[in-house]
C-alpha positions as CSV (number, residue, x, y, z in Angstrom):
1,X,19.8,-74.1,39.1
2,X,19.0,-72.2,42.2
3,X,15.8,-69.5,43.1
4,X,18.1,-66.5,43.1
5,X,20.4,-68.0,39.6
6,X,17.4,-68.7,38.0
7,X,15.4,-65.1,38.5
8,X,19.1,-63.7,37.2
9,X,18.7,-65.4,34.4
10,X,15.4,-64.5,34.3
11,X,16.2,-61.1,34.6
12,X,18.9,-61.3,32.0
13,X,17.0,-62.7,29.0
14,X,13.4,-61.4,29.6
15,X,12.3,-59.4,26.6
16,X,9.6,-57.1,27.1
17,X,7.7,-54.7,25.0
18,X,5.3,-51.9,26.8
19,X,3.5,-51.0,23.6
20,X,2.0,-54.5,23.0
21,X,2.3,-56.1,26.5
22,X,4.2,-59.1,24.6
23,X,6.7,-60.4,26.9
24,X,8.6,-63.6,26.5
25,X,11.0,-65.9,28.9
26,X,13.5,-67.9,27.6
27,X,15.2,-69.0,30.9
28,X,13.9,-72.2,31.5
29,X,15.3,-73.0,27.8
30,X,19.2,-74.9,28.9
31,X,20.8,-73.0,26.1
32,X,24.8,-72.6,27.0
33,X,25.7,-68.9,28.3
34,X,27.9,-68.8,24.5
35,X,24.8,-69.7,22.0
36,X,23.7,-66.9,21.2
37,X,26.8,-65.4,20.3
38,X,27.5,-68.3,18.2
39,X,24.6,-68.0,16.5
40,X,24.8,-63.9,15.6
41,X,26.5,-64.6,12.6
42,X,23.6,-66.7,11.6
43,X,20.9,-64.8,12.6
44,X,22.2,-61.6,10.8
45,X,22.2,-63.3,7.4
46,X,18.2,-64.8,9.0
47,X,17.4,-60.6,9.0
48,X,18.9,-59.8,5.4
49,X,17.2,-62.9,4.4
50,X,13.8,-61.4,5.3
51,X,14.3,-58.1,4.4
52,X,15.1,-59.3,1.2
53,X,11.5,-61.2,1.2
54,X,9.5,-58.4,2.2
55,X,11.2,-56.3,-0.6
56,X,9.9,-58.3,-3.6
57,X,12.2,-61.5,-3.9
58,X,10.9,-64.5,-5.4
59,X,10.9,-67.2,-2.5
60,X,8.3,-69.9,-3.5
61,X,10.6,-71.1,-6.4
62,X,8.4,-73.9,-7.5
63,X,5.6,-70.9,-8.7
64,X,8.1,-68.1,-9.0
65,X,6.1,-66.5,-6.1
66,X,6.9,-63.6,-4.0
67,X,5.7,-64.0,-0.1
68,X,4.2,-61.0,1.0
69,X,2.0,-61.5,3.8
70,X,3.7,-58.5,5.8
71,X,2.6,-55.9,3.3
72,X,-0.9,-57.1,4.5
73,X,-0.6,-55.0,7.7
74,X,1.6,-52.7,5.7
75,X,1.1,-51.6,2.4
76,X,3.5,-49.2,2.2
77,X,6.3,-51.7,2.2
78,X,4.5,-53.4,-0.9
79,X,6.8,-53.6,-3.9
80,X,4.6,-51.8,-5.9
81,X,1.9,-49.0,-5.7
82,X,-0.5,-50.8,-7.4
83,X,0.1,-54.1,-4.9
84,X,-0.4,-51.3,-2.1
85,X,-3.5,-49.9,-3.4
86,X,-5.3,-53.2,-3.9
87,X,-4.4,-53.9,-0.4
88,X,-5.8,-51.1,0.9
89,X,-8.8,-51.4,-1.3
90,X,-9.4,-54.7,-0.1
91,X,-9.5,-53.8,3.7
92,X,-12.1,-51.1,2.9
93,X,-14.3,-53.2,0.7
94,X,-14.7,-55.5,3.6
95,X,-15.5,-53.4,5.9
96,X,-17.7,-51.8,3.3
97,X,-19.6,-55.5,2.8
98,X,-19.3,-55.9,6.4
99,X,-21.3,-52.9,7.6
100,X,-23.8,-53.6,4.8
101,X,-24.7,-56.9,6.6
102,X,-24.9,-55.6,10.1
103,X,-27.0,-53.2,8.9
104,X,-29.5,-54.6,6.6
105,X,-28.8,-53.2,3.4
106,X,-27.3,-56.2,2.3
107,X,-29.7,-58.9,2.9
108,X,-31.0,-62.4,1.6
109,X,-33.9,-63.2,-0.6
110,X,-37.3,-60.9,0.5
111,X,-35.4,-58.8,2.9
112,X,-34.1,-61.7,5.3
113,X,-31.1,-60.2,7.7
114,X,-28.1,-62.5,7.9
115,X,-27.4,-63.7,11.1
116,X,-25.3,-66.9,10.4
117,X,-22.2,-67.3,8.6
118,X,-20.8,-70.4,6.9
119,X,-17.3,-70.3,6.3
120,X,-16.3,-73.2,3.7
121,X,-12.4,-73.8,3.2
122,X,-9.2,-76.1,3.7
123,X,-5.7,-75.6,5.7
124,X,-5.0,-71.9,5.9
125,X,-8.6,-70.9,4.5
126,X,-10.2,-72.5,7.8
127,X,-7.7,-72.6,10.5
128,X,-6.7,-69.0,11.2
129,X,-10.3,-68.0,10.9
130,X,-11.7,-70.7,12.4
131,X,-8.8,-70.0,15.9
132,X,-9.6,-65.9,15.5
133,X,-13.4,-66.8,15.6
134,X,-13.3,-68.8,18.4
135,X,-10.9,-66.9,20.5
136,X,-12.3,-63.2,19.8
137,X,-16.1,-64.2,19.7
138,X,-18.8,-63.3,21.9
139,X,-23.1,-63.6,22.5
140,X,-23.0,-60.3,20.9
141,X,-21.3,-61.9,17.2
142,X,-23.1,-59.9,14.7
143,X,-22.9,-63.2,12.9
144,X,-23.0,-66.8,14.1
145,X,-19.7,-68.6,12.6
146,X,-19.8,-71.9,11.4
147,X,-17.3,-73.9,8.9
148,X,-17.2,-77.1,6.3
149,X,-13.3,-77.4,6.6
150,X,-13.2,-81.3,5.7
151,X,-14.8,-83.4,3.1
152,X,-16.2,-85.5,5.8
153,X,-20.1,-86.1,5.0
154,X,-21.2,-86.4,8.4
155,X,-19.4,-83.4,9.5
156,X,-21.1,-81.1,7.3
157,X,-24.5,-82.9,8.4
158,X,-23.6,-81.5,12.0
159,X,-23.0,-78.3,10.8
160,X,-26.1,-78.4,9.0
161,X,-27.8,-79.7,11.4
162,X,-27.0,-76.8,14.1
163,X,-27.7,-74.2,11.1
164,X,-31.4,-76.1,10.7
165,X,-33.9,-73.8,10.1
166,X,-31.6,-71.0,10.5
167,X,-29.9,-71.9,6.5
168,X,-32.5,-69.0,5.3
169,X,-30.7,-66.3,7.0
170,X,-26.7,-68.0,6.4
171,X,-24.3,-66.0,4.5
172,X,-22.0,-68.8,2.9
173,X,-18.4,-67.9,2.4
174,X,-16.5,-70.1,-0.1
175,X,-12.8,-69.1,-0.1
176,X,-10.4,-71.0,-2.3
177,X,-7.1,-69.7,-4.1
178,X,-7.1,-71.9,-7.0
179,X,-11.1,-72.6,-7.4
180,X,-10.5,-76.5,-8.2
181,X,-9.5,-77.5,-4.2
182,X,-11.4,-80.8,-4.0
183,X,-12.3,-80.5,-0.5
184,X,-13.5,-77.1,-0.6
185,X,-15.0,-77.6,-4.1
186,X,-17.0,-80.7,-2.3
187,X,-18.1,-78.1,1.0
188,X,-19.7,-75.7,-1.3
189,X,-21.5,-78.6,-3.7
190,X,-22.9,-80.0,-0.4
191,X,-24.0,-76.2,0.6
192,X,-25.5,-75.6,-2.3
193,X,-27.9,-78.7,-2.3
194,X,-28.6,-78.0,1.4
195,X,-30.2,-74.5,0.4
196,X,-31.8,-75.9,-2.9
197,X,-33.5,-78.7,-0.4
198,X,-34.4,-75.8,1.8
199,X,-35.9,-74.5,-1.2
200,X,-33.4,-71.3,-1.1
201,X,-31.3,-70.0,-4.0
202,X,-27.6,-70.5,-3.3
203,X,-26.0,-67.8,-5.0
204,X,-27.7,-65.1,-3.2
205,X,-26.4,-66.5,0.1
206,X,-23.2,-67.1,-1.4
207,X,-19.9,-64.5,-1.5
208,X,-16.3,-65.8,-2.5
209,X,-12.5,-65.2,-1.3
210,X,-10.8,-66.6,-4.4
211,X,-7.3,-65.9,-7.1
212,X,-8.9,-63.3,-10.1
213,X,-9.6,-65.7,-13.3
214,X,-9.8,-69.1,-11.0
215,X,-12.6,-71.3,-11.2
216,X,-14.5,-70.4,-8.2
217,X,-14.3,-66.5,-9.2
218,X,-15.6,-67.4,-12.7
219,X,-18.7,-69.5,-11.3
220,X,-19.3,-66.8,-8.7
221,X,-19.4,-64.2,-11.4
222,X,-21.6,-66.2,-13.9
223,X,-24.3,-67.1,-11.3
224,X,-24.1,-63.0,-9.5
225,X,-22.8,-64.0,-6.2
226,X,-23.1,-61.5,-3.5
227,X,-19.4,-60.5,-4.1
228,X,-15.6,-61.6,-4.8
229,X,-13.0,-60.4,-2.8
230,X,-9.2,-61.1,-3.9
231,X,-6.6,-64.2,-2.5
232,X,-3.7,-62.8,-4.2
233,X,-0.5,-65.3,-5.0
234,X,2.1,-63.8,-3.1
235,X,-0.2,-64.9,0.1
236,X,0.1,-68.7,1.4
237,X,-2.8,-70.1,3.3
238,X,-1.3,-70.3,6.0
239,X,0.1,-66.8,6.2
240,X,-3.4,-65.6,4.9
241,X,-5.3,-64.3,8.2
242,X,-4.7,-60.9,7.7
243,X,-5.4,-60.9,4.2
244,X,-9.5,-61.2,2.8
245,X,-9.2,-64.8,3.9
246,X,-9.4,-63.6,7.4
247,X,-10.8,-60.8,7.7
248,X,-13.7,-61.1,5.9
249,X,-15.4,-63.9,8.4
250,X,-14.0,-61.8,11.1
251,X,-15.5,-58.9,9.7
252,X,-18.8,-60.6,9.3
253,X,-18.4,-61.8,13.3
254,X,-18.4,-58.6,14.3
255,X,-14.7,-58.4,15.0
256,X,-12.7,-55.3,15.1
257,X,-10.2,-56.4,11.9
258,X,-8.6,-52.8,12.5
259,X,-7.0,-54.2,15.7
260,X,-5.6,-57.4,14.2
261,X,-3.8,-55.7,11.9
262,X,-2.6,-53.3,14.1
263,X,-1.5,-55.7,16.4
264,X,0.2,-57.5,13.4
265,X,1.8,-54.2,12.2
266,X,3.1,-53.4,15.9
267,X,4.5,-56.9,15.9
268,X,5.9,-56.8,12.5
269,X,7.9,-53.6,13.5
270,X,9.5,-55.5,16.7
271,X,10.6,-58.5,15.1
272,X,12.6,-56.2,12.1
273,X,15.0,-55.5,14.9
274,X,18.5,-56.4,14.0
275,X,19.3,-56.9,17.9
276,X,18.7,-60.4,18.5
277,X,17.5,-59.4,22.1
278,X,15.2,-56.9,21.4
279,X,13.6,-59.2,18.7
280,X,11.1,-62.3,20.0
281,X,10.8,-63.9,17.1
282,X,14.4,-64.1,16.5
283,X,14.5,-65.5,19.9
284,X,11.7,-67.7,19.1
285,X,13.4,-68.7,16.3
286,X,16.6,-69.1,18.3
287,X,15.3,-71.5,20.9
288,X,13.7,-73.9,18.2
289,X,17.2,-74.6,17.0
290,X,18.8,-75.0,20.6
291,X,16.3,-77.4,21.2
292,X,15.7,-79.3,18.5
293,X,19.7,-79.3,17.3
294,X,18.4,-77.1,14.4
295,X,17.0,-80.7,13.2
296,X,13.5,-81.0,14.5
297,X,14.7,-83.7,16.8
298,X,11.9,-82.5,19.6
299,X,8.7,-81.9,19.5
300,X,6.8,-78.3,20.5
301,X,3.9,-78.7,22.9
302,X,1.7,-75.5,23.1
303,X,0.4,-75.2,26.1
304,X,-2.3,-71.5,26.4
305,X,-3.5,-71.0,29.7
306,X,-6.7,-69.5,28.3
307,X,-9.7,-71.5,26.7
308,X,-9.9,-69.1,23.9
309,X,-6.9,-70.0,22.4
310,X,-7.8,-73.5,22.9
311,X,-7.2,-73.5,18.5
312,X,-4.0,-72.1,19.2
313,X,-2.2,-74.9,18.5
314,X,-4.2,-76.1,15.4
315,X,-3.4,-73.3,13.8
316,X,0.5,-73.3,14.8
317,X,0.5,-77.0,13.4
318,X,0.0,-76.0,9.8
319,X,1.9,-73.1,10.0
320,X,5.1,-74.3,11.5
321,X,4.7,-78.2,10.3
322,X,3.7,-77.5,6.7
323,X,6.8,-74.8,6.5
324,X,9.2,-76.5,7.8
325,X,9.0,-80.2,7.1
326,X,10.9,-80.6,4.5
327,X,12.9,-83.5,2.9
328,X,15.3,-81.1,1.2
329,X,17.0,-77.9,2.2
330,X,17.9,-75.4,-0.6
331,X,20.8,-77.0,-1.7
332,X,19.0,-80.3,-2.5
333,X,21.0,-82.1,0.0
334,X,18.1,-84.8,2.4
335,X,17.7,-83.0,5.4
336,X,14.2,-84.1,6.8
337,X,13.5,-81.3,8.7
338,X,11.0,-80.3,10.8
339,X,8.8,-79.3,14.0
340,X,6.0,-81.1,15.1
341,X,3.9,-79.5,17.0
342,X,0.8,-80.7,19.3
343,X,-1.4,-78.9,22.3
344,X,-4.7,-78.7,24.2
345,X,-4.8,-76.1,27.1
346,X,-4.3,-75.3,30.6
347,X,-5.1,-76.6,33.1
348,X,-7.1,-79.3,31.6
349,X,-3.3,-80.8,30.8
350,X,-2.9,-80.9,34.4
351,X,-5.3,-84.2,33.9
352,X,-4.3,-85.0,30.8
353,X,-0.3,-85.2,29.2
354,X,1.1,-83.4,32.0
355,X,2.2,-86.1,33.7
356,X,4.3,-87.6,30.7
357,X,5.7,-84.3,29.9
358,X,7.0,-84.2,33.7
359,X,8.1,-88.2,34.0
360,X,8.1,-89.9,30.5
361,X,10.3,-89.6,27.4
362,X,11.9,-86.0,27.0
363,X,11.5,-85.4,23.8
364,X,10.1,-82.0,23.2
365,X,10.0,-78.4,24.9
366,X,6.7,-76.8,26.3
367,X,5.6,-72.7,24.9
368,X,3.2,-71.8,27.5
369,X,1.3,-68.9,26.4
370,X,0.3,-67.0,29.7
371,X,-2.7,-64.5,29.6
372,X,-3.2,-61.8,32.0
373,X,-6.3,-60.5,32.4
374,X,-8.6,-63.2,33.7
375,X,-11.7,-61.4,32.6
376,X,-13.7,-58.0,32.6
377,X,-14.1,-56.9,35.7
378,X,-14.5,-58.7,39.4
379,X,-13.9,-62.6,39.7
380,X,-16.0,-64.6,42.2
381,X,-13.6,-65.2,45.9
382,X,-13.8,-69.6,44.9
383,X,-11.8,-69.6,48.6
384,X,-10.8,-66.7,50.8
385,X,-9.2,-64.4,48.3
386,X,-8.5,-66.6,45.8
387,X,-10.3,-66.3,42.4
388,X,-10.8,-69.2,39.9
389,X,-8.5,-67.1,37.8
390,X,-5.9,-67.7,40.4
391,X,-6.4,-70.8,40.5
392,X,-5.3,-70.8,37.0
393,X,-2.3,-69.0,37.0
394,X,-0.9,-70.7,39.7
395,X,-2.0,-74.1,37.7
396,X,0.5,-72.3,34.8
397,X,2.9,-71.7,37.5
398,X,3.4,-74.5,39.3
399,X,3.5,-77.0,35.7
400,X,6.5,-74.4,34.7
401,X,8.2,-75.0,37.9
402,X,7.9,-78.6,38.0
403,X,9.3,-79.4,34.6
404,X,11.9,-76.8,35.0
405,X,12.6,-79.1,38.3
406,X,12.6,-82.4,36.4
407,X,15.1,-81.4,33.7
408,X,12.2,-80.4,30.6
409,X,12.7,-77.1,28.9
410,X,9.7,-74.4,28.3
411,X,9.7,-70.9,27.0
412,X,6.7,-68.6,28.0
413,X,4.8,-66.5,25.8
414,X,2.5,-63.3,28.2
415,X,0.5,-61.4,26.9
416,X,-1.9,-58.6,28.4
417,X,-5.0,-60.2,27.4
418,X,-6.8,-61.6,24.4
419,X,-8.0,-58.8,22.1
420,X,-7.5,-58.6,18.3
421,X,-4.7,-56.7,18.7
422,X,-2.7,-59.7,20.9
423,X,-4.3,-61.9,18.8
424,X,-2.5,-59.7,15.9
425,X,0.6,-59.7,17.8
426,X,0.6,-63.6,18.2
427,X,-0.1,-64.3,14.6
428,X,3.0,-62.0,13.2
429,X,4.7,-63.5,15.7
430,X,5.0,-67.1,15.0
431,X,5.0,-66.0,11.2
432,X,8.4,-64.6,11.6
433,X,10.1,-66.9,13.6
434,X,8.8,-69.8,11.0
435,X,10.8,-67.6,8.3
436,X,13.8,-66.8,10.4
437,X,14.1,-70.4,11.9
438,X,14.2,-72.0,7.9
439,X,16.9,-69.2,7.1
440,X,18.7,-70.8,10.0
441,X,18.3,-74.2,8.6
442,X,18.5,-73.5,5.5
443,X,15.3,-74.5,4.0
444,X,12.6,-73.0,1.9
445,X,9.2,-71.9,4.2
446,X,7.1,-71.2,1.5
447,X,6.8,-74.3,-0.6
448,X,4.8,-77.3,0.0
449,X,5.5,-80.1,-2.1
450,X,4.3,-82.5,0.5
451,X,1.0,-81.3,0.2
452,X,0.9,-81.2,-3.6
453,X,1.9,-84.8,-3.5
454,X,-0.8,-86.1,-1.2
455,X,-3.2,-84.4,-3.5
456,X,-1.8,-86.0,-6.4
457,X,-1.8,-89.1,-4.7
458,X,-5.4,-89.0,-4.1
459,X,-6.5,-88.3,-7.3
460,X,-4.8,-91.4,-8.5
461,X,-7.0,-93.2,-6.0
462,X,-10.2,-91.7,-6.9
463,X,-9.2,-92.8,-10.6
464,X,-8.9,-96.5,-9.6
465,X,-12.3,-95.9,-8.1
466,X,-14.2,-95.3,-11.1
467,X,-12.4,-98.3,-12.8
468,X,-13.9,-100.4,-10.2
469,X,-16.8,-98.8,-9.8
470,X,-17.6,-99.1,-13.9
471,X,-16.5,-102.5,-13.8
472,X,-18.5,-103.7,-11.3
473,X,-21.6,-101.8,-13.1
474,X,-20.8,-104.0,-16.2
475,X,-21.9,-107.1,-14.3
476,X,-20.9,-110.3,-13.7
477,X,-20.5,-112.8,-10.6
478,X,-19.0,-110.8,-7.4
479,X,-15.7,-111.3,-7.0
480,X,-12.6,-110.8,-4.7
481,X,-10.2,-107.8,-4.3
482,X,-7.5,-110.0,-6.2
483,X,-9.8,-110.7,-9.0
484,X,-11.7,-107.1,-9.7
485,X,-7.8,-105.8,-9.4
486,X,-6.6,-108.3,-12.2
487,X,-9.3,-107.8,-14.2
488,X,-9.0,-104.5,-14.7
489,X,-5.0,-104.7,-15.4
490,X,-4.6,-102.9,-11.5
491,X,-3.1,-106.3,-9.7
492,X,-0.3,-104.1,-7.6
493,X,-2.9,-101.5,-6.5
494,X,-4.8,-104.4,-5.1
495,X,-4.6,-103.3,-1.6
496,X,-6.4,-99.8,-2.4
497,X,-9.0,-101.4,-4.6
498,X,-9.6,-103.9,-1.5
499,X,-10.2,-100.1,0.5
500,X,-11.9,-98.9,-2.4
501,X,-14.7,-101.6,-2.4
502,X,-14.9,-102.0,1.8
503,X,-16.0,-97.8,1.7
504,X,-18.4,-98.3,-1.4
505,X,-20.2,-101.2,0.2
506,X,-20.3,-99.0,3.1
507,X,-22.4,-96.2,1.3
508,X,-25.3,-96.6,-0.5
509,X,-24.0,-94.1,-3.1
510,X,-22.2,-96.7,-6.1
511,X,-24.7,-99.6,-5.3
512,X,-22.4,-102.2,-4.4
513,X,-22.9,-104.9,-2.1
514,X,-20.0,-107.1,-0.3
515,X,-20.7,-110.7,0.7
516,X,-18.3,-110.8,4.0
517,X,-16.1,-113.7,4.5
518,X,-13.6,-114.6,6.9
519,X,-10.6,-113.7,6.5
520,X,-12.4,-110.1,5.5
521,X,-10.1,-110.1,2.4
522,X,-11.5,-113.3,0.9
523,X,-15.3,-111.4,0.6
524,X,-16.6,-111.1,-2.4
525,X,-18.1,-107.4,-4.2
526,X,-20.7,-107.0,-6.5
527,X,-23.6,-104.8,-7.3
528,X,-26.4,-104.2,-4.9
529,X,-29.7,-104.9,-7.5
């Protein structure tokens, strides 16, 4: 397509809102000059769909839940005044907690200010905080941020490690719906034996973001934590930034949660429109299914022309990946759907995967999110009237053109700058188009049965592990893979007792020893004494 076609098109499909600053281009997307007339029919049963969600319908089916993440910015649309007040109440007592640890009312044992903040969660209860810390943060945090969002060993050690001597003045935040999530339930056992080897007491550091009743609120109430603040069930993880989940470590940061929400709310309002044109998440939504046949059969690179949204795309992953891959749409019938999503940043991709996006297999479409404002105030002239933020956007400018050139599709996201009210914005956003694009398809957002199975799966595992482990402790020669496996009646699971014995002999943690042999398999296992 030529210059002047192209800027018609441009011109034609640019959506724009001078409230917010959001704009977004969908002309470099090949969509046929019919689809989205072919597709109203569709879409309008996408909006009744989701105003029938943020009225009160069930939609997690599997845990008769409703979904209500939009009456977090919004509590008047709750269904109920008593969902409404608790929202409300929430917000307030955060700010509340907030304001009492900037200014020292609230402090650690013998008067100690907090200064340091460790966030401890999984998924949803890590990501979006851990992307709205990074990008809105600044030397003046009121807190330091830090997080345990893995079970990995060594990765808490770093963590530790940075905290050092610092762990006397850390406020800990533990946030877990359920209370019994292994991998959070692991972050917050490690914690608390770092403070008790720092001779500290954990539970006056400690605070919670948890369901009323679960396990976590229970211990935090036995042992007088700090304070509980609510992860209500009609709030998935992943839709959980604007609830307590994120706004309390932003809070803590320093961050003005008022303008996330706002920015949420503003967003909210746009992408209610019933005009597919004026909406950019039905649009969003809309140019998922052009390019991916409404099958997930491309991939979504995101590609932020900013280094604080350099988390951007973490966060997108579990959002759009864990809601819409699915094996089953809602009639049962194997559909396999999905997005995946990957990302790093410009124009650091100019020297990394921009070259196979350009020249190598063209399976995916590019979101560049384009930011404005370079910084506050003056940039330094890097060449005769040419800033380093210039040097940027033209980076952004010249990747869109050559794709566009070389036959790849890209949308662009702009917006004004990054502030937690575009941060807001960005966050609603991609929220609703996840929901409108599985109306589209047909598939249910707000389950995750995927997940549910992988933990299953690995609590089998760490079954077979104390099998092995006792039946190594009851002595005996060492022995093979093949023979610890049959002796304990597990011969078909004797690949993952193989893996099983390779990491304890690793660790000095169940005292057994391997006796290495070539091929690796043939090595023998036995205790370490």
């Amino acid at each position: 397509m030529n210059a002047p076609a192209l800027w018609q098109r441009y011109r034609k499909h640019l959506f724009h809102d001078p409230e917010t600053g959001l704009m977004l281009d969908v002309s470099r997307m090949n969509f046929p000059d019919d689809f989205l007339a072919r597709m109203e029919p569709a879409m309008q049963r996408a909006y009744a769909e989701m105003e029938n969600l943020e009225r009160g319908a069930i939609a997690n089916l599997d845990e008769n839940r409703m979904v209500g993440h939009y009456w977090l910015r919004d509590p008047s649309l709750a269904p109920s005044e008593e969902i409404a007040a608790e929202i409300v109440e929430t917000v307030a007592r955060v700010k509340e907690f907030a304001a009492g640890i900037h200014g020292g009312t609230i402090t650690a044992p013998g008067g100690t200010r907090f200064r340091r903040l460790l966030v401890i969660g999984i998924g949803g209860s890590a990501l979006g905080p851990q992307f709205v810390a990074d990008a809105l943060g600044t030397a003046a945090d009121r807190l330091e941020p830090h997080f345990f969002d893995n079970t990995d060993p060594d990765g808490m050690d770093r963590v530790l490690a940075r905290l050092g001597n610092g762990l006397a003045e850390t406020l800990t935040v533990v946030i877990s719906k359920s209370g019994g999530t292994k991998e959070t339930r692991s972050g917050m056992l490690e914690a608390q034996d770092a403070y008790r080897r720092a001779g500290l007491d954990f539970h006056r550091h400690a605070m919670a973001v948890t369901g009323a009743g679960s396990e976590l609120d229970r211990t935090a109430t036995e042992a007088g934590w700090l304070a509980r603040f609510p992860m209500w069930d009609w709030v998935g993880g992943r839709t959980s930034e604007t609830s307590a989940v994120g706004l309390l470590p932003a809070a803590l940061q320093g961050i003005d949660i008022d303008g996330i929400l706002a920015g949420a709310r503003q967003c909210d309002a746009l992408t209610r429109r019933r005009t597919t044109a004026t909406n950019p998440a039905a649009l969003l939504a809309l140019m998922w299914h052009h390019a991916t046949g409404g099958r997930g059969t491309r991939d979504m690179v995101i590609l932020p022309y900013k280094d604080r949204l350099l988390l951007f795309s973490r966060y997108l992953q579990q959002l759009v990946m864990e809601s819409l891959g699915k094996e089953r749409d809602r009639t049962g019938t194997v559909v396999n759907q999905g997005i995946a999503v990957y990302g790093n940043k410009g124009s650091t991709d100019q020297h990394a995967y921009v070259q196979q996006l350009r020249e190598g297999i063209n399976n995916f479409f590019v979101t560049f999110v384009e930011v404005l404002r370079d910084r506050d105030g003056k940039s330094l002239e890097v060449e005769p009237g040419v800033t380093s933020g210039d040097y940027l956007s033209g980076f952004f400018q010249g990747t869109r053109a050559a794709l566009h050139e070389n036959g790849r599709e890209s949308l662009t996201i702009t917006i004004p700058e990054v502030s937690p009210a575009t941060i807001g914005v960005l966050i609603a956003l991609f929220e609703r188009a996840v929901g409108l694009y599985a109306a589209l398809t047909d598939i249910n957002a707000y389950h995750q049965p995927g997940v549910e199975a992988g933990k299953k799966a690995a609590g089998v595992v760490l079954k077979l592990q104390a099998e092995v482990i006792a039946h190594l402790q009851g002595g005996g020669e060492p022995a093979t893979a093949d023979e610890i496996a049959a002796a304990i009646g597990r011969d078909v699971e004797v690949e993952a007792v193989f893996h099983i014995l390779l990491h304890a002999a690793a660790n000095p943690d169940h005292g057994v020893r391997i006796f290495a042999a070539e091929p690796l398999f043939q090595s023998q296992f036995g205790t370490a004494g």
